[in-house]
Backbone as a chain_set.jsonl record, in Angstrom:
{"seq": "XXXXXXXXXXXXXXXXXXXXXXXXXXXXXXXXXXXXXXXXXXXXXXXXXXXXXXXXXXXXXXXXXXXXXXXXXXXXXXXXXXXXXXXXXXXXXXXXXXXXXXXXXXXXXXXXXXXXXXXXXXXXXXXXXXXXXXX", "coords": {"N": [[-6.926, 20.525, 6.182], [-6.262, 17.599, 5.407], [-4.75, 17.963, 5.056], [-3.235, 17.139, 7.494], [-3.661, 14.209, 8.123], [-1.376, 11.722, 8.27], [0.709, 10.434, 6.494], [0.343, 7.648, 6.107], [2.605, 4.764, 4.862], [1.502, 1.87, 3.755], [2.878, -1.44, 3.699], [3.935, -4.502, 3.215], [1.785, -6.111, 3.184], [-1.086, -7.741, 1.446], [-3.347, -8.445, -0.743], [-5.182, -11.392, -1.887], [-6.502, -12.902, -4.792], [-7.716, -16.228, -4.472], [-7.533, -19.691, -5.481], [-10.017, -22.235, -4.585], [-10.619, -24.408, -5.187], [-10.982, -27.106, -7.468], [-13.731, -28.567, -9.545], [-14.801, -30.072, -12.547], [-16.619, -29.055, -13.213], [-16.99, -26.838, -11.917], [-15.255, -23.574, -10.268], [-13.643, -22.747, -7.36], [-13.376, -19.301, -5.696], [-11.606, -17.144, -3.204], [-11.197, -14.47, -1.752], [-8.604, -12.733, 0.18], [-6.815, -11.394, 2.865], [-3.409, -10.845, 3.641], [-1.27, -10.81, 6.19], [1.894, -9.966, 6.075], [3.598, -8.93, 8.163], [5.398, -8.199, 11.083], [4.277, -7.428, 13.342], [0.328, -7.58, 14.612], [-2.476, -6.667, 12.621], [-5.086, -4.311, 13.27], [-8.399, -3.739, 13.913], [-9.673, -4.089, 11.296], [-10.892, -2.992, 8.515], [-12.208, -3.284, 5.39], [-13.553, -2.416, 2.023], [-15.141, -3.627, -0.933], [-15.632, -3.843, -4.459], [-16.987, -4.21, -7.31], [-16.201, -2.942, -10.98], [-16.921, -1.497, -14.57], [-16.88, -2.31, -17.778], [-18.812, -4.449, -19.249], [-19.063, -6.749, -21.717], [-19.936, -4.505, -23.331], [-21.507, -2.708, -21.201], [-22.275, -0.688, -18.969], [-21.105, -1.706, -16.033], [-21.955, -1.941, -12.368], [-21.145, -2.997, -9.494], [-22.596, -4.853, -5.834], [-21.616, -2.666, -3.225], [-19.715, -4.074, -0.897], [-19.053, -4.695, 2.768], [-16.658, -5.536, 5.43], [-15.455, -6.435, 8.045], [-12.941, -7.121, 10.491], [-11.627, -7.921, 13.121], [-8.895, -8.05, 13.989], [-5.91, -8.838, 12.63], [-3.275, -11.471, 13.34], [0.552, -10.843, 13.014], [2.094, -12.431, 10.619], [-0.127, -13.797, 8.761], [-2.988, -14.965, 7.851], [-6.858, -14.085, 6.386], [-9.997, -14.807, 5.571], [-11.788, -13.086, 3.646], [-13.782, -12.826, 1.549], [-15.81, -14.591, -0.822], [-15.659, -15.304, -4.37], [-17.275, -14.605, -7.603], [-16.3, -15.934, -10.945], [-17.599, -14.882, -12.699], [-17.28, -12.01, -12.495], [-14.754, -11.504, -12.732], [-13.964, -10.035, -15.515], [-14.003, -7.542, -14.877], [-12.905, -4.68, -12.973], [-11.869, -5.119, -10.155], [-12.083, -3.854, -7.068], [-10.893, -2.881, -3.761], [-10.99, -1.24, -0.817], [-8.477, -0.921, 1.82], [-8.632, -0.704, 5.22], [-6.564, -0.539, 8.131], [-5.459, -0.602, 11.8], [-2.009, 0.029, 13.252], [-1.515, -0.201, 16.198], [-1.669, 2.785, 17.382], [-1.911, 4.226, 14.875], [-3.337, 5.208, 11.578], [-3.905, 2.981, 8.606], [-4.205, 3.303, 5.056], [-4.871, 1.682, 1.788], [-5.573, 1.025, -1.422], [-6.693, -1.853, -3.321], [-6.614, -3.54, -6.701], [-7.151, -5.426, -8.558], [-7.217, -6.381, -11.636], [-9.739, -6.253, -15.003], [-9.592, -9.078, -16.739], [-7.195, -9.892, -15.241], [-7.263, -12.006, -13.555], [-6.024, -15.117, -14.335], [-5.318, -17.982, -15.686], [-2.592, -18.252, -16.413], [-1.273, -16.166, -14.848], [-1.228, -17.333, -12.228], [0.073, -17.772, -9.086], [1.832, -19.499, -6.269], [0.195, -18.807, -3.296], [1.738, -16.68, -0.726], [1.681, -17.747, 2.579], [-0.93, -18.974, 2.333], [-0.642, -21.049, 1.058], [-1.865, -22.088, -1.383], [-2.956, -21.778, -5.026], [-2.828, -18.733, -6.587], [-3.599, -15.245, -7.502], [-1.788, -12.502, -6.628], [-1.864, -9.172, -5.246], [0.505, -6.412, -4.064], [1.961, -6.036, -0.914]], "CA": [[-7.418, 19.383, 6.907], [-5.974, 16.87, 4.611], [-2.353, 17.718, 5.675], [-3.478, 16.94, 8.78], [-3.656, 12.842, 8.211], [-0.196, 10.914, 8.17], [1.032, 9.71, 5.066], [1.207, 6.125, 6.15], [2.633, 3.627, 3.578], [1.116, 0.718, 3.642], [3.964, -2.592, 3.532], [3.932, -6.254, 3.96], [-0.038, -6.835, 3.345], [-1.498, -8.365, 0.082], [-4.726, -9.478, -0.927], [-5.263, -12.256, -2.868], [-7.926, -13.963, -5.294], [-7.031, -17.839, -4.47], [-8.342, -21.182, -6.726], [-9.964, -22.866, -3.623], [-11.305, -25.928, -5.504], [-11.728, -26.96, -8.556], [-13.881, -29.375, -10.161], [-15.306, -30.429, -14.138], [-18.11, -28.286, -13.207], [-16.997, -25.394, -11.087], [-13.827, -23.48, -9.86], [-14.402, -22.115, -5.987], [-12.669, -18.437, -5.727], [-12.202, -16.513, -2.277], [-10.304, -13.524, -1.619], [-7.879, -12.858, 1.489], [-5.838, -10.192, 2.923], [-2.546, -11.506, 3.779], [-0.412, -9.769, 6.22], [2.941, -10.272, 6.29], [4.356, -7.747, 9.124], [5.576, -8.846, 12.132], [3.219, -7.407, 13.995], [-0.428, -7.524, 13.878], [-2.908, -5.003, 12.369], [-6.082, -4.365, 14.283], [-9.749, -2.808, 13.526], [-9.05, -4.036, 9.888], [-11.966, -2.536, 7.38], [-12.912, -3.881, 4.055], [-15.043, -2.575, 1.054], [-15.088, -4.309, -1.997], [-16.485, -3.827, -5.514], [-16.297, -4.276, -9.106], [-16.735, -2.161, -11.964], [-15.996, -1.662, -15.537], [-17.423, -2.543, -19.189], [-18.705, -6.21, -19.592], [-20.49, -6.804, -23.396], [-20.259, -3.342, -24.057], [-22.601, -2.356, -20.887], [-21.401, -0.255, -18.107], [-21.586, -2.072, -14.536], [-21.153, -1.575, -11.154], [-21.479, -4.19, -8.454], [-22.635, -3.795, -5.025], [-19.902, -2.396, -2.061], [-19.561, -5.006, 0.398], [-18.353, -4.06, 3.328], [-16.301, -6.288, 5.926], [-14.889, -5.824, 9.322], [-12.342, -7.963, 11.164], [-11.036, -7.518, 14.916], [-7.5, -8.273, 14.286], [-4.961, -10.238, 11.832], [-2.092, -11.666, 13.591], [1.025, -11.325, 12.354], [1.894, -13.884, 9.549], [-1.449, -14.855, 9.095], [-4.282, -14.185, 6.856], [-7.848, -14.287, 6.537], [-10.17, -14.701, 4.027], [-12.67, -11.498, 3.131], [-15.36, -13.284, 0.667], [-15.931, -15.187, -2.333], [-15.468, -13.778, -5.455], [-17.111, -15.441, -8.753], [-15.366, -15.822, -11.797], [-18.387, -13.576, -13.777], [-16.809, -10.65, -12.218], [-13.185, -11.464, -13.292], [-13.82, -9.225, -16.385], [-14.236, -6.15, -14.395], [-12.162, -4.023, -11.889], [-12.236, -5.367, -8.443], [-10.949, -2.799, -6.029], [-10.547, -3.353, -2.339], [-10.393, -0.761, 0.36], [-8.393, -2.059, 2.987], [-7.829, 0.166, 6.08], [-6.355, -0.766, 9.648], [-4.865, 0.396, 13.024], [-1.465, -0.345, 14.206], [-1.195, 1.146, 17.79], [-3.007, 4.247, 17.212], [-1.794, 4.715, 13.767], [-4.071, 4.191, 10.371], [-3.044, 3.141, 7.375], [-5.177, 3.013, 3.788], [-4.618, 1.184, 0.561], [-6.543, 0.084, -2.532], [-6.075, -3.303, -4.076], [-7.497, -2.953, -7.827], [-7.796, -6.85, -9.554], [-7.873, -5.157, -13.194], [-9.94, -6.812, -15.942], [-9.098, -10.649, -17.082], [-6.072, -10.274, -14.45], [-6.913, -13.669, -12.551], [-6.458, -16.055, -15.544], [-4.388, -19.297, -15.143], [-1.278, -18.157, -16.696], [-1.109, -14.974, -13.495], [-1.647, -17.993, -11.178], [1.757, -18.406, -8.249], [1.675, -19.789, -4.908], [0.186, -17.296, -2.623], [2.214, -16.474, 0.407], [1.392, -17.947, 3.311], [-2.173, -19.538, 2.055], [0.157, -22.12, -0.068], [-2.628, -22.35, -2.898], [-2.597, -21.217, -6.477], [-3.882, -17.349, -6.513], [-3.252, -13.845, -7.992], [-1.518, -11.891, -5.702], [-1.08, -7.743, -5.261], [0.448, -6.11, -2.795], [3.365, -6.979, -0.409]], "C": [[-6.756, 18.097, 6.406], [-4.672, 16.344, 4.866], [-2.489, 17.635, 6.686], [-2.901, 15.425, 9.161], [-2.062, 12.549, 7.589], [-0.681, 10.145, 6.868], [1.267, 8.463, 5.445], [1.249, 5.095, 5.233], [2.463, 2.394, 3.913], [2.131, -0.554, 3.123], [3.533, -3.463, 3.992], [2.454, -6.465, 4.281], [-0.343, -6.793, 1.625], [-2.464, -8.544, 0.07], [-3.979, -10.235, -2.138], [-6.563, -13.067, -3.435], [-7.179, -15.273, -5.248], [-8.159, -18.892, -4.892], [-8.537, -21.859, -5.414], [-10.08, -24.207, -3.755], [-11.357, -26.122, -6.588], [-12.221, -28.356, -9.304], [-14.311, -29.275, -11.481], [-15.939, -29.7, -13.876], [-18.037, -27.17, -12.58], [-15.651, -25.092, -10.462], [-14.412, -22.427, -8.479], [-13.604, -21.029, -5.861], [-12.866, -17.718, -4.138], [-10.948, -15.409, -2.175], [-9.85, -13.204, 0.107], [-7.067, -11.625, 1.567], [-4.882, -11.361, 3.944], [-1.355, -10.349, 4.702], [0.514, -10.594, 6.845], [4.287, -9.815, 7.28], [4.647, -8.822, 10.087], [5.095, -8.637, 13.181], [1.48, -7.439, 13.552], [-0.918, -6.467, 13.531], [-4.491, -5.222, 13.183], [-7.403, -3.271, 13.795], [-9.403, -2.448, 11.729], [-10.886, -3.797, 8.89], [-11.447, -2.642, 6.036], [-13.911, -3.39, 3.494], [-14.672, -3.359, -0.088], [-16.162, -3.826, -3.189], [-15.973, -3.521, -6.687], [-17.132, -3.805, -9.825], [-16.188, -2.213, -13.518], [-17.186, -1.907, -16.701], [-17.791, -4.266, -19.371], [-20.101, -6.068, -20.444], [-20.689, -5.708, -23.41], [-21.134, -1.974, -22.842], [-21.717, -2.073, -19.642], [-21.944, -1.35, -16.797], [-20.748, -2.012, -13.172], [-21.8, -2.635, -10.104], [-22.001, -4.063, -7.524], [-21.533, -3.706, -3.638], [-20.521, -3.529, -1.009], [-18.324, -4.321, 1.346], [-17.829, -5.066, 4.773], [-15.419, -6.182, 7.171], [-13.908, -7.704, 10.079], [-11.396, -7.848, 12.42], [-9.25, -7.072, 14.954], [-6.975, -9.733, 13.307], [-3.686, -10.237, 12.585], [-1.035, -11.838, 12.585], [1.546, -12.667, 11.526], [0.935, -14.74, 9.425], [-1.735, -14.183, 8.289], [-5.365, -14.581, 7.188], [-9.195, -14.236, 5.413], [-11.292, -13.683, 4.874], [-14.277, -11.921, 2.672], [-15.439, -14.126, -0.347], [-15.8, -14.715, -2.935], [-16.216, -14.885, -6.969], [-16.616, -14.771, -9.452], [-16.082, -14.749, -12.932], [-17.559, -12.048, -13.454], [-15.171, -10.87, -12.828], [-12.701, -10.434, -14.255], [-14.02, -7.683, -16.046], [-13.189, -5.457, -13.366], [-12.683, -4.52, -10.889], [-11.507, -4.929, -7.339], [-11.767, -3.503, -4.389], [-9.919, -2.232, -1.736], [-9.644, -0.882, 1.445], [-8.104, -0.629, 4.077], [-7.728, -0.749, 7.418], [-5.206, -0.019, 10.399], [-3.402, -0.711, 13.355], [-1.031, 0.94, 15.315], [-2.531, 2.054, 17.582], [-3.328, 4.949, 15.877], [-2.503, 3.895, 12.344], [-3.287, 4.059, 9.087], [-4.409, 2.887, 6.457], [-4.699, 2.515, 2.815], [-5.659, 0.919, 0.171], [-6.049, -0.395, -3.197], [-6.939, -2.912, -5.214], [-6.963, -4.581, -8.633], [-8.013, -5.994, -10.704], [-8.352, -6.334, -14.113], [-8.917, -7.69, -16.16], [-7.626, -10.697, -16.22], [-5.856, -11.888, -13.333], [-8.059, -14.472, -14.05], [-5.26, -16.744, -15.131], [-3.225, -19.103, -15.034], [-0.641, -16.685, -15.814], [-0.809, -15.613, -12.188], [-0.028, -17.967, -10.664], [0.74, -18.985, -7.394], [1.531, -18.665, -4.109], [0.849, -17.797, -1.019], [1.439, -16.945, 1.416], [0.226, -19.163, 3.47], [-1.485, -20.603, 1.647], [-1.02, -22.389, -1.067], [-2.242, -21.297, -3.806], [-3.543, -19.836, -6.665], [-3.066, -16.258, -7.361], [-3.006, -13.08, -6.629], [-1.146, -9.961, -5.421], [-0.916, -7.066, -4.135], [1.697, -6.442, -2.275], [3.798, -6.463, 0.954]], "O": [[-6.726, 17.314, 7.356], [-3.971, 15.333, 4.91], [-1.577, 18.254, 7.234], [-2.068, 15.207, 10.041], [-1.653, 13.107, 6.571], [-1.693, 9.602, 6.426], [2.383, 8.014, 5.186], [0.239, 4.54, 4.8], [3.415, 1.804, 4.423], [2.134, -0.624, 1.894], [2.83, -3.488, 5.002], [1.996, -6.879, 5.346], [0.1, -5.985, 0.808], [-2.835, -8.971, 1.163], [-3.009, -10.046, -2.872], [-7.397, -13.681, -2.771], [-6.142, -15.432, -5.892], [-9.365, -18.854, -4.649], [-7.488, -22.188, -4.861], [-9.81, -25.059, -2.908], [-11.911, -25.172, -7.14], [-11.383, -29.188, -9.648], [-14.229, -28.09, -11.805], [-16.025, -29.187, -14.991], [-19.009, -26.417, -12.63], [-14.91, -26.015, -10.124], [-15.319, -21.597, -8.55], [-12.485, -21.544, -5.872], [-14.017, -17.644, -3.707], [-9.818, -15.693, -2.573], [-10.603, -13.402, 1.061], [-6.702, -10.951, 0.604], [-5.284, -12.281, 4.656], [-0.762, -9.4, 4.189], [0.362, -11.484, 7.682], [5.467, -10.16, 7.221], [4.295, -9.999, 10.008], [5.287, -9.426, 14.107], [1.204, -7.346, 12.356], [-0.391, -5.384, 13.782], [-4.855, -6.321, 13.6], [-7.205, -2.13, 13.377], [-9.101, -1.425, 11.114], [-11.783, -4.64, 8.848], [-10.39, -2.142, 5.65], [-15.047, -3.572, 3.933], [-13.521, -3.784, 0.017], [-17.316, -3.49, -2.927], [-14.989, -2.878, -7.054], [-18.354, -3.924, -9.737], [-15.168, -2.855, -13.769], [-18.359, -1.664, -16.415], [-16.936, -5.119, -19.61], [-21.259, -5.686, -20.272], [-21.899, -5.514, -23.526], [-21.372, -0.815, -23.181], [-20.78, -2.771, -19.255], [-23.122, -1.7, -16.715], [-19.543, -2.023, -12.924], [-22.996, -2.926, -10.107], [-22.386, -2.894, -7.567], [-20.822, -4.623, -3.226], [-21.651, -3.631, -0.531], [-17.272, -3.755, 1.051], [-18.85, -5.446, 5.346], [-14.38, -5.587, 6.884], [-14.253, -8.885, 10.065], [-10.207, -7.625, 12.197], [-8.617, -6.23, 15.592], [-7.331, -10.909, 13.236], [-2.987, -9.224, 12.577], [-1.174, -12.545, 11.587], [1.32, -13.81, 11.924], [0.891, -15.929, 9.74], [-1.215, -13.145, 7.88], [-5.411, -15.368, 8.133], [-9.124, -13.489, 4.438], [-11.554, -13.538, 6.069], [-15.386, -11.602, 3.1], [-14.258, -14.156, -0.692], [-15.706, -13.505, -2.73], [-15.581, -15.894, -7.276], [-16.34, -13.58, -9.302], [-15.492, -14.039, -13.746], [-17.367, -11.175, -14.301], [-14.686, -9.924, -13.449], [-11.581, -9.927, -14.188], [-14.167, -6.798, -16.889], [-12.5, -6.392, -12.958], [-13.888, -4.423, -10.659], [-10.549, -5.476, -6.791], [-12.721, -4.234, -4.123], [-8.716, -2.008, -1.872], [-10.416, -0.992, 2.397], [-7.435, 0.334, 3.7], [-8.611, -1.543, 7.742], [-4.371, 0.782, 9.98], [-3.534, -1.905, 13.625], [-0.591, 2.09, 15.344], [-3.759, 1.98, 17.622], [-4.232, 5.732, 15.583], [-2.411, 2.712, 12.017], [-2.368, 4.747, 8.642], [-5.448, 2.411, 6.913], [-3.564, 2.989, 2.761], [-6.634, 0.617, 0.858], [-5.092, 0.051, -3.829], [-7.872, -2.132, -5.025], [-6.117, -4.35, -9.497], [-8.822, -5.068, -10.755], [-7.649, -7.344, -14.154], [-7.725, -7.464, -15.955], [-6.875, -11.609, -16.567], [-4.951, -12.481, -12.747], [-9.205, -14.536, -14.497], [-4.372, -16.28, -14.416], [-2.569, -19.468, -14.059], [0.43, -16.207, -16.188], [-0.334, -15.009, -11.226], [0.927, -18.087, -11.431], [-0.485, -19.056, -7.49], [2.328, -17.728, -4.062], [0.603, -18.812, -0.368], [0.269, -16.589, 1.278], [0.265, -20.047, 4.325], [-2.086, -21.526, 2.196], [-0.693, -23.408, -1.675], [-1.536, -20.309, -3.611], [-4.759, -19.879, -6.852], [-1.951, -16.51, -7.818], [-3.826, -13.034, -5.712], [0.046, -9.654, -5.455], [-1.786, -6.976, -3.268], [2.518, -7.051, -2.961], [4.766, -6.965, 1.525]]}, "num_chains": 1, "name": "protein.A"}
C-alpha cells in the first residue's frame, strides 16, 4: 500500500519563524510558509507542535492544526504565532499540499535554541529578520 503513494519531493517552499516586532518589553514571533515555485500550491494543510526536554521535564505541546485554500506563487502566508518559551523545544511542522492532483508532504523541525539572534537572515520574500528551513 505504501508503494502505492508517489515519492513527491517537496522544492521551493520554506517555513519560517520571523522577528515581527520588537520592543524593551516583548519580541512578536509568527511563523509562515513561504512558497517559492512558480506555480501555486493548493488545499495546503498544517499541523504544528513542539516537543522536547525543557528544565529537565519532558513536554509536549498541543497539535494545532491549520488549513489554507491556496498560496500563490511567490507569496507566503503566515500559519501562527509562535512564543519565544517554546524556542527551547522541537517545533515540527507538517506541511502537506496539492499541485494539480498531485500531493506532496514535508516536515519542517525548528530544533532546540535554533531561532537565536545570531541564526537570524532576511527571510525570502517576507523581507524581515527570521530563521529560515527549507527551500
Amino acid at each position: 500500500m505504501k508503494k502505492d503513494i508517489p515519492d513527491n519531493i517537496v522544492e521551493d517552499i520554506a517555513m519560517a519563524v520571523v522577528l515581527e516586532n520588537e520592543t524593551p518589553e516583548a519580541k512578536v514571533w509568527n511563523v509562515y510558509i513561504i512558497n517559492l515555485k512558480e506555480v501555486a500550491i493548493e488545499t495546503v494543510l498544517i499541523t504544528s507542535t513542539g516537543y522536547g526536554l525543557l528544565n529537565g521535564d519532558e513536554i509536549k505541546t498541543s497539535t494545532l492544526r491549520h488549513r489554507k485554500d491556496k498560496i500563490e506563487a511567490h507569496s507566503f502566508v503566515k500559519i501562527e504565532a509562535i512564543d519565544e518559551q517554546v524556542f527551547g523545544l522541537n517545533n515540527e511542522y507538517l506541511l502537506s499540499y496539492f499541485i494539480g492532483t498531485e500531493i506532496f508532504d514535508k516536515k519542517f523541525i525548528f530544533l532546540p535554541e535554533s531561532i537565536i539572534e545570531s541564526n537570524l537572515s532576511k527571510v525570502p520574500l517576507v523581507n524581515k529578520p527570521g530563521v529560515v528551513i527549507g527551500k
